[in-house]
N, CA and C of each residue as an Amber inpcrd file, in Angstrom:
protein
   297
 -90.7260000 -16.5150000  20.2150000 -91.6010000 -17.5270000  19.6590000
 -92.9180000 -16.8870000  19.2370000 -93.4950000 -17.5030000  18.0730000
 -95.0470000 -16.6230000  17.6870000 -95.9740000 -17.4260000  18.6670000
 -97.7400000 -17.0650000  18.6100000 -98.1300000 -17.6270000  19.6000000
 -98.9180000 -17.9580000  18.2270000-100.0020000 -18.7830000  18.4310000
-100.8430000 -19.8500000  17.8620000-102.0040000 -19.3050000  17.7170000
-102.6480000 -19.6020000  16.1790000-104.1920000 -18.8690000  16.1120000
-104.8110000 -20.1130000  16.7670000-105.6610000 -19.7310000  17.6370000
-106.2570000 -20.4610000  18.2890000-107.9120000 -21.0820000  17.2990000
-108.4290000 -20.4310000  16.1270000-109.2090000 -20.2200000  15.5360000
-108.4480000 -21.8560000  14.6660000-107.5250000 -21.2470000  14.0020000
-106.9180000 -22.1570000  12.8850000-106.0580000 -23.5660000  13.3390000
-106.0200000 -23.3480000  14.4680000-105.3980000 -24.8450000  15.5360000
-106.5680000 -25.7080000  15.3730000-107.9030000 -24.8580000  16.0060000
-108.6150000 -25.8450000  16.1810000-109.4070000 -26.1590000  14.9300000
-109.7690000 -25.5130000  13.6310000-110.0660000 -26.2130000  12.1460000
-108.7380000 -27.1690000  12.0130000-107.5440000 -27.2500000  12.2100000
-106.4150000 -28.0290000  11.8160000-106.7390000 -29.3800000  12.3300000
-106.8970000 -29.3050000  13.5200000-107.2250000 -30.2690000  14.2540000
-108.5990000 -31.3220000  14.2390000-109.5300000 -30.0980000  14.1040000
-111.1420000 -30.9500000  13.7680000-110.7990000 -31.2570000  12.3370000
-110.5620000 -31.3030000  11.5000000-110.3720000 -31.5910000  10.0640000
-109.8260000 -32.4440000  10.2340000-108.6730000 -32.5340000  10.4810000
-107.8330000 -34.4050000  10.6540000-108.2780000 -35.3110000  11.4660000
-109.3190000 -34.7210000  12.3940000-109.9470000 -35.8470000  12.9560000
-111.1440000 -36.4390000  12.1700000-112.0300000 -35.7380000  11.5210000
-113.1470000 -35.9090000  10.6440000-112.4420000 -36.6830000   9.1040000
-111.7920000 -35.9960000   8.6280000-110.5430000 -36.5680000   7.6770000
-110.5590000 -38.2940000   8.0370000-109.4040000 -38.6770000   9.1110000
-109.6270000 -39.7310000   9.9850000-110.5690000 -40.7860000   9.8840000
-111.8730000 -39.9030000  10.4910000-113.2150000 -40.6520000  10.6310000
-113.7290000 -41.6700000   9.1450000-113.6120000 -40.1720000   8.3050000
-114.1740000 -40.7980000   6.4470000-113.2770000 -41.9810000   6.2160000
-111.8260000 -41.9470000   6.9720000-110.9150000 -42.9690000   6.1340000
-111.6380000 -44.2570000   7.2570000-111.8100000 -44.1760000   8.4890000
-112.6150000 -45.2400000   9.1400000-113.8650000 -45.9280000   7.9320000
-114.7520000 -45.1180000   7.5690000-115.4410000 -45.2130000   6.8950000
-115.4500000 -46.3010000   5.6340000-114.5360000 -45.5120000   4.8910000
-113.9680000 -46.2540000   3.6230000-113.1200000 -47.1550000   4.0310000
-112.5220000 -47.6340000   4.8650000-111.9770000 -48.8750000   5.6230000
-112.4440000 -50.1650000   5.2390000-113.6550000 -49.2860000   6.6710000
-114.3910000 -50.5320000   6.7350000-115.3240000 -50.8120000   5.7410000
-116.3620000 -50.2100000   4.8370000-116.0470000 -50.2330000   3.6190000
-115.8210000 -50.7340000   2.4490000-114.4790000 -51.0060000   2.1500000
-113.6740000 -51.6660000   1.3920000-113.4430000 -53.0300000   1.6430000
-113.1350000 -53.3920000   3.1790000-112.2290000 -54.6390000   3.3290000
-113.4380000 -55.1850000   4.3120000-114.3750000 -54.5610000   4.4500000
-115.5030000 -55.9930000   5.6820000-114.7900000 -55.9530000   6.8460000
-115.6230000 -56.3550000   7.4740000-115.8150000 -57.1780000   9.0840000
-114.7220000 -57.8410000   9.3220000-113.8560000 -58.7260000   8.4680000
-112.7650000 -59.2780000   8.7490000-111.3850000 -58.6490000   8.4130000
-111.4890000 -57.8560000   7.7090000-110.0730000 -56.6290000   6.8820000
-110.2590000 -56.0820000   8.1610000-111.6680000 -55.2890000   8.7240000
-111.9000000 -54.3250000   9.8500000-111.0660000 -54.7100000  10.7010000
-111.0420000 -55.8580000  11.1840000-110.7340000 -56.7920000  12.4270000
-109.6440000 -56.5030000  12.5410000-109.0230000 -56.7950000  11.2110000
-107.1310000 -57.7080000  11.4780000-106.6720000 -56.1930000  11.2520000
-107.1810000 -54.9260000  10.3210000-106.2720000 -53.5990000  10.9370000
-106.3600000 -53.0950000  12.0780000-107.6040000 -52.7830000  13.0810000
-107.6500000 -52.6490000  14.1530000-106.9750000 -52.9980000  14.9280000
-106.9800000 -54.7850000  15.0470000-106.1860000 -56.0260000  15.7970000
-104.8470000 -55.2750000  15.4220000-104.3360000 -55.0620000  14.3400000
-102.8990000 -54.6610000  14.1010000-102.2760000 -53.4010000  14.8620000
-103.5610000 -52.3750000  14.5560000-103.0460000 -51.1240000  14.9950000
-102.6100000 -51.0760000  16.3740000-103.9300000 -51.8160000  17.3340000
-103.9940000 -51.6460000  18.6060000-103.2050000 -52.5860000  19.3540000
-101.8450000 -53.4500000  18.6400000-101.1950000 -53.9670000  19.1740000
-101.2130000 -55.0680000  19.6430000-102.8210000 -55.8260000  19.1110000
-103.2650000 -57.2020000  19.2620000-104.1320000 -56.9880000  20.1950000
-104.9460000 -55.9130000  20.5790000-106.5280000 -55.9630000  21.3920000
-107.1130000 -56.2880000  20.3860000-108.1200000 -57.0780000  21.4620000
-109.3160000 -57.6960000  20.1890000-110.3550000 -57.1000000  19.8620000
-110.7610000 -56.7420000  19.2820000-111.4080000 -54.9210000  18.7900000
-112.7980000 -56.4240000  18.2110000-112.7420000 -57.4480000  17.6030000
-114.1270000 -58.3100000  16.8520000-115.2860000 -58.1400000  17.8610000
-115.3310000 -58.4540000  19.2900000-116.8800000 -57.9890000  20.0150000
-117.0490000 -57.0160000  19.6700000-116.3210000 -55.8260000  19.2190000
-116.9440000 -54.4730000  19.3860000-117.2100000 -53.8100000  18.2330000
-116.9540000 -54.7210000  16.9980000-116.7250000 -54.0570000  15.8190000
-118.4430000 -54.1410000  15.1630000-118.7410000 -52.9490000  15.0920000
-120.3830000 -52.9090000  14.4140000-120.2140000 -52.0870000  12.7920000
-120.2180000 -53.3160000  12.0730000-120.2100000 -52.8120000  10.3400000
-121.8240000 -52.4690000   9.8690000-122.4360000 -52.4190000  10.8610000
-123.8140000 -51.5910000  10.3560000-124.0890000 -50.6800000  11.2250000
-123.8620000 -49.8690000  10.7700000-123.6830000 -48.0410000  10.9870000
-124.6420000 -47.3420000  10.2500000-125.4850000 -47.1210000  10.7810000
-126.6650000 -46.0320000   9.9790000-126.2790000 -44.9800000   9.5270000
-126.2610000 -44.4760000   8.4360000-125.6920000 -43.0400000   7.9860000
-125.7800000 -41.8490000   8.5530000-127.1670000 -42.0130000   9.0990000
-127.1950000 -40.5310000  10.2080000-126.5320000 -40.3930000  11.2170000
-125.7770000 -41.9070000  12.3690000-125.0400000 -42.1600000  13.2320000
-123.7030000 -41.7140000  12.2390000-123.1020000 -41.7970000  11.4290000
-122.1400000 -42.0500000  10.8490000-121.8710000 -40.3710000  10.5480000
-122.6340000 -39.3860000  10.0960000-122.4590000 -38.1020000   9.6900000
-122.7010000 -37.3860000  11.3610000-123.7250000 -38.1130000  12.0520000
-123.1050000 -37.2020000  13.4030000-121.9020000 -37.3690000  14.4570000
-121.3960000 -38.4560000  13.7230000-119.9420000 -39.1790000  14.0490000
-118.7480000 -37.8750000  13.8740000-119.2360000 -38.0110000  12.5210000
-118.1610000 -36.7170000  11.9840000-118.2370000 -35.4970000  12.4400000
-119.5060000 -35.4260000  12.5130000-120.1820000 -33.6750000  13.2480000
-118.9620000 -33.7690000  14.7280000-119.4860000 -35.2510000  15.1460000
-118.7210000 -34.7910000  16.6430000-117.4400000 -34.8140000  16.6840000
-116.8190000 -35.4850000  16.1440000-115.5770000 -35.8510000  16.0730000
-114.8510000 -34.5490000  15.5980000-115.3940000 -33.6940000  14.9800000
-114.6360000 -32.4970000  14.1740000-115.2320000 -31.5540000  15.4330000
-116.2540000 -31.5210000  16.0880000-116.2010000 -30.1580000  17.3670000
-115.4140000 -30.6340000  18.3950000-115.0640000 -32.2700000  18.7220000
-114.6740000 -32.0030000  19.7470000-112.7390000 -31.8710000  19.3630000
-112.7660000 -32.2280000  17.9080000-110.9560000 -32.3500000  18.0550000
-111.2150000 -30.5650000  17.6140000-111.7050000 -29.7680000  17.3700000
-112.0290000 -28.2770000  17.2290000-111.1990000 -27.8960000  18.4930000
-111.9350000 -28.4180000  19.7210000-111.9100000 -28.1850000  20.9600000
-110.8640000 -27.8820000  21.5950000-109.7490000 -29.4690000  21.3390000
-109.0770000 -29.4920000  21.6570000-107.6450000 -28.9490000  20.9060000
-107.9420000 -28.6120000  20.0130000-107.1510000 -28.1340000  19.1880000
-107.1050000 -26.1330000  19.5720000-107.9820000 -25.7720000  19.8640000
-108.4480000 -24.5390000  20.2570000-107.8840000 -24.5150000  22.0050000
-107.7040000 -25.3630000  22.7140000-107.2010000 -25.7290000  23.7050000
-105.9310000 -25.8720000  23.8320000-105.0540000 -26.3180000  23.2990000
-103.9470000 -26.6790000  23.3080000-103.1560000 -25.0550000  22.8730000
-103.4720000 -24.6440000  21.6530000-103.5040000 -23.2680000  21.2820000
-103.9050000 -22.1390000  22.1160000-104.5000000 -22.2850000  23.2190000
-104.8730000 -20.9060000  24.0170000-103.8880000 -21.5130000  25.2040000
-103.7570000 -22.5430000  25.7540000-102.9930000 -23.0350000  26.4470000
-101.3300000 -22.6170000  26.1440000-100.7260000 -23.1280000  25.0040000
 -99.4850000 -23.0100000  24.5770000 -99.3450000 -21.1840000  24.6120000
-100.2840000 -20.6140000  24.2410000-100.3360000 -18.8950000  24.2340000
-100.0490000 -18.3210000  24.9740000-100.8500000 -19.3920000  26.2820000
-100.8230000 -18.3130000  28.0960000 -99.2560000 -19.1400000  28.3070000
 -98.8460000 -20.0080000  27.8510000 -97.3760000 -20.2800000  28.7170000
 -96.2470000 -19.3740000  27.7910000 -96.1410000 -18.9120000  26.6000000
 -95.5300000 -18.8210000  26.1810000 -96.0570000 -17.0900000  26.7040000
 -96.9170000 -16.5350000  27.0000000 -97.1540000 -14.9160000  27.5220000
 -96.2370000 -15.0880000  29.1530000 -96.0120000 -16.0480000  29.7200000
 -95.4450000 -16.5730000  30.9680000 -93.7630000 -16.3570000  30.9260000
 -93.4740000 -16.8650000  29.5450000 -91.9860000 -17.2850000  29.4250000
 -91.7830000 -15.7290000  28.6170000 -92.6350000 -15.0700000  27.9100000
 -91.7480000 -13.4490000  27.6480000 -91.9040000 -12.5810000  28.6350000
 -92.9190000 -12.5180000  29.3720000 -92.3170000 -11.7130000  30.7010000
 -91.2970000 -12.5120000  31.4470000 -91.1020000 -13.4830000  31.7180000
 -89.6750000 -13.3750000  32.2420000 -88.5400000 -13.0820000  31.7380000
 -88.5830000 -13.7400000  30.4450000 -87.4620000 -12.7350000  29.6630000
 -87.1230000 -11.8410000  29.5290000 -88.2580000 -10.5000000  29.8080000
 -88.3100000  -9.1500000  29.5780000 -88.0470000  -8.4680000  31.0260000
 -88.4170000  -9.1760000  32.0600000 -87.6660000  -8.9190000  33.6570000
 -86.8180000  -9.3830000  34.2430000 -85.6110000  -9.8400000  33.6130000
 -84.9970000 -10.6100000  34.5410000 -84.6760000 -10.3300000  35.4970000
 -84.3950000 -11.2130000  36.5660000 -84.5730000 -10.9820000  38.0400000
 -82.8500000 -11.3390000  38.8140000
């Protein structure tokens, strides 16, 4: 098995989360407070997402949204990739000693 750039996992990862975020953006957006509602309501399986839904979002909240959202799926994406690396360095030495 190859092992995982741990560099390019985690841009893969922060990018589709920030990606993600903009389409939040243009969502809500497009369709208002009540479009917001009923995809949320849809996605989440019928939680009621309307107390919590705030369609005034200051732009600077909104771009450090993205800032964060792209270091921390970075993170975890860089995580999962150094993780999957050390198990898979686990599973070729045993292959290479069998016992």
């Amino acid at each position: 098995m190859k092992t995982l750039n741990i560099k390019k996992m985690g841009l893969a990862i922060g990018t589709t989360g920030a990606v993600l975020y903009i389409g939040c953006i243009i969502l809500m957006v497009s369709v208002g407070r009540e479009g917001t509602i009923f995809f949320f309501n849809s996605l989440l399986h019928g939680l009621d997402v309307e107390p919590i839904i705030r369609m005034s979002v200051p732009p600077l909240d909104a771009f450090f949204g993205i800032i964060q959202t792209f270091i921390l799926g970075w993170l975890v994406g860089a995580l999962i990739a150094a993780i999957y690396n050390i198990g898979l360095g686990a599973d070729e030495q045993v292959e290479s000693n069998p016992s």
